[in-house]
C-alpha positions, 0 to 999 in steps of 0.5 A: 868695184871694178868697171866692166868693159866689153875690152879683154886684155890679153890674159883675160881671153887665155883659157884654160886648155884640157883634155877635151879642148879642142885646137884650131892653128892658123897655118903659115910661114913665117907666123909673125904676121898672124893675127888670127889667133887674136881674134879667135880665142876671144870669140872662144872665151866670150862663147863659152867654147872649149876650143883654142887658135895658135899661129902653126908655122909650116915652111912651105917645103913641108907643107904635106907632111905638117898637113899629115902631122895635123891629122894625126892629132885627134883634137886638131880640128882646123886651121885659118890658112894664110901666106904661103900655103892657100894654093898648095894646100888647096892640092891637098883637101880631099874635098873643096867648097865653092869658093875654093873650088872656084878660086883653086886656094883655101883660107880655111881647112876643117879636119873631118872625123873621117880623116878627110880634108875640107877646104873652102876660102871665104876671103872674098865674103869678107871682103865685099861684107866689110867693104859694104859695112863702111859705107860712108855714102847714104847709099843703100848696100847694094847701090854702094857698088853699082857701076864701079870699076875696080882695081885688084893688086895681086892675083893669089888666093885672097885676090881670086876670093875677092874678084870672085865675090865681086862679080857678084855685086853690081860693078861694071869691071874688075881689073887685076894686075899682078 
């Protein structure tokens, strides 16, 4: 009998597409470096969810009209958003969360049913949470940080999430340089 791991291989999270699946790109140029599709499709497969993420390379001299492309497919539902498109295609929602109306930059889109596009960027969460979560000190989470000055290097969209999400814990400063 074979032994079960909570590991998936890379055939074990393809599922099988249909009529009703509906799709999520992870929009950039070029697509090598992406690696959410990755991460995405296993969470469909391990969920249940009829649902599937491909890397959708856009050049940047394109972007709108890949944007209007994406709209007119009916089962395209959203897309992760990463280099070079999070400032240009924050131009493009209809309408912005706060995190990317505060930032001006989007990582992720949705595709509403009446055709209209909603954008907001969560970097900056995700970045703070995981920051959090590798605490090597005996520090609660919220001490972790207190007083600490921090450096950011790079000032596109994912550094404006996270300077933004730092400034809500209890730093003394964040420095960015670009």
């Amino acid at each position: 009998r074979k032994r079960q791991t909570s590991q998936m291989s890379r055939h074990d999270s393809i599922r099988a597409v249909t009529g009703t699946t509906r799709l999520f790109g992870c929009i950039a140029s070029p697509t090598d470096h992406v690696r959410a599709p990755m991460i995405f499709n296993r969470i469909f497969a391990e969920r249940n969810i009829d649902a599937v993420m491909v890397p959708v390379d856009i050049p940047a001299e394109q972007l709108p009209e890949g944007i209007k492309g994406l709209k007119a497919l009916g089962n395209f539902k959203g897309a992760a958003v990463t280099i070079p498109h999070k400032l240009n295609l924050a131009a493009l929602c209809d309408e912005l969360g706060p995190g990317a109306r505060a930032t001006a930059a989007v990582n992720a889109v949705r595709f509403a049913d009446d055709e209209r596009l909603l954008g907001d960027n969560f970097d900056g969460h995700g970045f703070v949470a995981g920051l959090l979560g590798e605490n090597p000190t005996d520090l609660p989470p919220q001490q972790i940080l207190r007083d600490k000055s921090i450096l950011i290097i790079g000032a596109g969209g994912a550094a404006r999430s996270i300077a933004l999400s730092l400034a809500a814990q209890p730093i003394s400063c964040v420095h960015l340089t670009n």
